[in-house]
N, C-alpha and C positions, 0 to 999 in steps of 0.2 A: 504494500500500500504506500502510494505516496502524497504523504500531505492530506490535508484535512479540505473533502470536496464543500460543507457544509457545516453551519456553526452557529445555533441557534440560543439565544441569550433571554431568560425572561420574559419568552414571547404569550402573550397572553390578548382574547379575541372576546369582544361583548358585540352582542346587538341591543342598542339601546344601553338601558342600566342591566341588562340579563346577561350575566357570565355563561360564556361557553365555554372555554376552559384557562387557565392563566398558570402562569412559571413553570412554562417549558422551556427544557432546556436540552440540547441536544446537539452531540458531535459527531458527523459521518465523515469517515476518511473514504479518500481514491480505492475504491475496489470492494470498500466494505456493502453487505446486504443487511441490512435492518428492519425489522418487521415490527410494524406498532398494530397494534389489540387493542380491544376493549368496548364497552358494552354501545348498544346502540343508543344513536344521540349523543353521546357525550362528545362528538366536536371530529373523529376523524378524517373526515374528509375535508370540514376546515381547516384543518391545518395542514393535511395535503394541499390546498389551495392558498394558503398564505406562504407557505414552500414554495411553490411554485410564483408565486407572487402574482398569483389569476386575484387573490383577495387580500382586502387590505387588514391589517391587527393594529390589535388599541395599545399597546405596548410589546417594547421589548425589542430585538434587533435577529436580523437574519444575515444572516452573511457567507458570500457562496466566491470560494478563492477570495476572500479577503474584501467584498464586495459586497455594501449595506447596501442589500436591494428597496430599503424603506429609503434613499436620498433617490431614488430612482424615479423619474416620472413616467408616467404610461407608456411612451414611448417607446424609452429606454428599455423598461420591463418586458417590452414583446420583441425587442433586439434581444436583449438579452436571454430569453425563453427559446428564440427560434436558434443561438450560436450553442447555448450549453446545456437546455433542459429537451428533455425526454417523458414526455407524459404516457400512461395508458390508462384509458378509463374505463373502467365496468361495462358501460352500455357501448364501448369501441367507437364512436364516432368518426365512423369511414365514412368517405360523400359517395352516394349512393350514384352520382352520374358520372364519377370515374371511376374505370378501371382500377383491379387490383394493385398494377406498379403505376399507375398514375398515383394513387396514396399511399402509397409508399415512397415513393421521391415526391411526395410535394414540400417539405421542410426542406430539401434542396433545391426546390424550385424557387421556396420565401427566401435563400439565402443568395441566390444568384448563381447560384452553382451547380445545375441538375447536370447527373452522372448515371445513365443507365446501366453502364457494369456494375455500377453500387446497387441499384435497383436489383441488378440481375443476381449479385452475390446474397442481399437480405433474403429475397425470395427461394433461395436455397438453405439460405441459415435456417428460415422458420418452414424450411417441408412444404414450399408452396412451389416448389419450382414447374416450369408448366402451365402455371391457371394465373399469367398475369396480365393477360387478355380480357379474364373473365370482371365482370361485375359484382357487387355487391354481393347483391341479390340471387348471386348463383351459391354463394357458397355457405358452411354451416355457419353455426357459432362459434364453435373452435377456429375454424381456420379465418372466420373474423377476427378475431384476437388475437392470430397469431398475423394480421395483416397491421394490425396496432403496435404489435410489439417490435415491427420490423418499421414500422413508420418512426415509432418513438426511437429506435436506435441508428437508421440511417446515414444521421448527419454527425453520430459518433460523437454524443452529448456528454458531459462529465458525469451527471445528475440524472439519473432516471425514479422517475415517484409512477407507483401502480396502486390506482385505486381499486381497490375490491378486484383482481384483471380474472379471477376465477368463479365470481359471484352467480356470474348467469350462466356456469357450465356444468356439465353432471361430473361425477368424479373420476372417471376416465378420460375424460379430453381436460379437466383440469389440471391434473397431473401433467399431463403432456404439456401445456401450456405453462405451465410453472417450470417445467425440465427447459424448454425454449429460452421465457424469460432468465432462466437463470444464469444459464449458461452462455447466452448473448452478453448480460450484461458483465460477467463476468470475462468473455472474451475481451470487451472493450475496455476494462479495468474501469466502469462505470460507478459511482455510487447509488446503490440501489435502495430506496426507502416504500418498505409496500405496505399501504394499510390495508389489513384485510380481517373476516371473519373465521378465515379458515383455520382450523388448529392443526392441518398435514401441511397448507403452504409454510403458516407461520413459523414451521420446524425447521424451516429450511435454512430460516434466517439465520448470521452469524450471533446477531442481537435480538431479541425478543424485549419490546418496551409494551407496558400497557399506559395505554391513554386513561388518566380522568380531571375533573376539575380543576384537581390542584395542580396539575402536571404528568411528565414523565416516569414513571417509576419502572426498574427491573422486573418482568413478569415468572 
């Protein structure tokens, strides 16, 4: 591991006067996978979204390579999202009028840089080699996700966050889909942060944190 991809200080998230959770605090190095838990509602995927700086937090500091993404303006945040972050979401948010390697190189296409050997290399990493022709709509759930997982890692991001990425799969193609993710991000020496419900992904992790109110705690 080298160096610390992520470094989170007292970050703490309300709406309105309603605490969602406060004094988190957390350190992901280059390479490391970390899995945060815990029960519903208590705030995970907000703070996968304040990570990813998609939402804003009512204190505390984030900082990603040494870089307080709270001095950041909108702008900047979706520069900086499209050079070093790697998202997958639960529901996969592929666009349904393109093509499989069309969303798969479109984070190379936001950066100015589209490369179909890259396209053509992800699509072998994630077992889709062959179907990148196809549409959406032709393929299952699993190989949805594994069209996300291969989008989120294309552009070869420091940071990869996996919201719930096995939520809507049955536990055969989750599995598979977690062996992908894992091992993609682990190719890349990515920092991998997954929040999930699952207790066979969550295993996988090198850290295991559960989320609540007050914070991060060892699970």
């Amino acid at each position: 591991m080298n160096g610390t991809a992520l470094d989170v200080q007292g970050l703490g998230k309300r709406y309105g006067h309603t605490p969602v959770f406060s004094g988190v605090d957390l350190t992901v190095a280059s390479g490391e996978f970390v899995a945060i838990v815990g029960e519903s509602g208590v705030g995970k995927s907000s703070l996968l979204n304040c990570l990813a700086a998609l939402d804003d937090w009512s204190e505390g500091r984030i900082l990603h390579q040494g870089v307080d993404l709270g001095t950041l303006d909108e702008a900047q945040r979706a520069h900086w999202r499209r050079q070093h972050l790697g998202f997958v979401f639960q529901a996969f948010h592929v666009l349904p009028h393109l093509d499989v390697a069309q969303n798969i190189g479109l984070p190379l296409l936001l950066l100015g840089q589209p490369d179909t050997a890259r396209v053509e290399q992800m699509l072998q990493a994630v077992g889709l080699d062959g179907l990148g022709a196809r549409l959406p709509a032709e393929l299952s759930g699993g190989q949805l996700q594994r069209v996300a997982i291969a989008r989120a890692l294309v552009h070869r991001p420091g940071l990869l966050l996996a919201d719930e990425p096995t939520g809507n799969l049955d536990p055969a193609t989750a599995k598979q889909v977690m062996d992908v993710l894992q091992q993609q991000a682990s190719d890349s020496g990515a920092a991998l942060v997954l929040v999930t419900h699952s207790r066979a992904a969550a295993a996988r992790a090198q850290r295991v944190l559960h989320l609540t109110a007050t914070g991060l705690h060892s699970a």
